[in-house]
Structures are given as structure tokens and as C-alpha cells.
C-alpha positions, 0 to 999 in steps of 0.5 A: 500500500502506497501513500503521498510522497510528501514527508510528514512533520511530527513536531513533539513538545511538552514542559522542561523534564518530560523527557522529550529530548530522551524519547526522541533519543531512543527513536532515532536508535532505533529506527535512524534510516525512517527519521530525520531529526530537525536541529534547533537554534537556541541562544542558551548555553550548551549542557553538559554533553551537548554538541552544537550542530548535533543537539542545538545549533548554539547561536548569539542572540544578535545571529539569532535576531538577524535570522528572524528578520530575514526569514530564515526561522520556521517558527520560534519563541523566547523561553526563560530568557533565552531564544528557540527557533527552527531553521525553515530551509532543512525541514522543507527540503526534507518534506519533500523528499519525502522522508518524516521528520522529528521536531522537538520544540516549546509548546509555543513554537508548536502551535506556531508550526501548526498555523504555518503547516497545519498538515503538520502532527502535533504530539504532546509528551506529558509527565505523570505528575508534577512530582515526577517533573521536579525530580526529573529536573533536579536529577539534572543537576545542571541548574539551582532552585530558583531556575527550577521553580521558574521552570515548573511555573511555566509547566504547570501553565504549559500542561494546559496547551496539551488540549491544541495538540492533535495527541497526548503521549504520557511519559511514564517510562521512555519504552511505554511513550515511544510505543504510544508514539508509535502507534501514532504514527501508524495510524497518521501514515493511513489516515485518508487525508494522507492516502487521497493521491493513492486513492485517486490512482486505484480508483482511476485504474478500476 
């Protein structure tokens, strides 16, 4: 069975600790030959272990500004004091060579891409709790108290926006969210929307 040969957009958001950046991880592993994934620009400092091309591209905020005046940003958002965005140029031309692509963004940049390519699946990845979210984050061990309550402030308000998402993938452990993922994207690959070019050309040789 054949579908249209335009790649599908799965833009995956969700709060600070739910562990979107993980789940993603684990899907490129295990299938890297279906997926591209989509590197954002962002103006914060790199964490331990972050490779700049590979997890971030880690710009100034003057580049960062300078991209957004001339186009070149997908979306972006200004998240606790720092800039993310997404470079236009690579996810169009990947979309149209038909292959699917995994974009991890703010729950804000998510509802930007989806005003601008509303074909675009929008996956909400959401802790089983806000206990869970502050261990998560304090587990880090990369930022002090005060930035984590910050962080879990926006949170709580950002939990909310799970309901402008197309779905809802609870993050309980990271097997269980990628399976549900899965699933998803099983089902989004047959959707009648996405089957409609393959449908025109059966029904047309009968």
C-alpha cells in the first residue's frame, strides 16, 4: 500500500523534564534510516554533553535576531530568557523528499508550526505528575532552585496547551511513550487525508 510522497512533520513538545529530548533519543536508535531529526537554534548555553550542530545549533542572540528578520526561522519563541527557533530551509527540503521528520520544540513554537503547516502532527509528551517533573529536573543537576521553580511555573501553565495538540503521549517510562508514539504514527501514515493521491490512482485504474 502506497501513500503521498510528501514527508510528514511530527513536531513533539511538552514542559522542561518530560523527557522529550530522551524519547526522541531512543527513536532515532532505533529506527535512524525512517527519521530525520530537525536541529534547533537556541541562544542558551550548551549542557553538559551537548554538541552544537548535533543537539542545538548554539547561536548569539544578535545571529539569532538577524535570522528572524530575514526569514530564515520556521517558527520560534523566547523561553526563560533565552531564544528557540527552527531553521525553515532543512525541514522543507526534507518534506519533500519525502522522508518524516522529528521536531522537538516549546509548546509555543508548536502551535506556531501548526498555523504555518497545519498538515503538520502535533504530539504532546506529558509527565505523570508534577512530582515526577521536579525530580526529573533536579536529577539534572545542571541548574539551582530558583531556575527550577521558574521552570515548573511555566509547566504547570504549559500542561494546559496539551488540549491544541492533535495527541497526548504520557511519559511514564521512555519504552511505554515511544510505543504510544508509535502507534501514532501508524495510524497518521493511513489516515485518508494522507492516502487521497493513492486513492485517486486505484480508483482511476478500476
Amino acid at each position: 500500500m502506497g501513500s503521498d510522497s510528501r514527508g510528514i512533520l511530527y513536531v513533539l513538545s511538552g514542559p522542561s523534564g518530560s523527557g522529550k529530548g530522551t524519547v526522541i533519543r531512543h527513536m532515532l536508535q532505533q529506527d535512524a534510516d525512517r527519521f530525520a531529526f530537525s536541529v534547533s537554534a537556541t541562544t542558551r548555553s550548551p549542557r553538559p554533553g551537548e554538541i552544537d550542530g548535533k543537539d542545538y545549533f548554539f547561536i548569539t542572540r544578535q545571529d539569532f535576531e538577524n535570522k528572524i528578520a530575514s526569514g530564515e526561522m520556521l517558527e520560534y519563541v523566547e523561553y526563560c530568557g533565552n531564544y528557540y527557533g527552527t531553521p525553515r530551509a532543512p525541514v522543507e527540503e526534507t518534506l519533500r523528499q519525502g522522508r518524516d521528520m522529528l521536531l522537538e520544540i516549546e509548546v509555543t513554537g508548536g502551535k506556531n508550526v501548526k498555523r504555518l503547516l497545519p498538515e503538520a502532527v502535533l504530539i504532546f509528551i506529558a509527565p505523570p505528575s508534577i512530582k515526577e517533573l521536579r525530580e526529573r529536573l533536579t536529577g539534572r543537576g545542571t541548574e539551582d532552585s530558583a531556575t527550577i521553580e521558574r521552570r515548573l511555573e511555566v509547566a504547570r501553565s504549559e500542561l494546559g496547551e496539551y488540549v491544541n495538540y492533535d495527541y497526548l503521549a504520557l511519559n511514564d517510562t521512555v519504552e511505554q511513550c515511544v510505543g504510544r508514539i508509535g502507534a501514532i504514527m501508524q495510524a497518521e501514515k493511513t489516515a485518508t487525508t494522507r492516502m487521497r493521491a493513492f486513492m485517486e490512482r486505484v480508483i482511476q485504474h478500476v
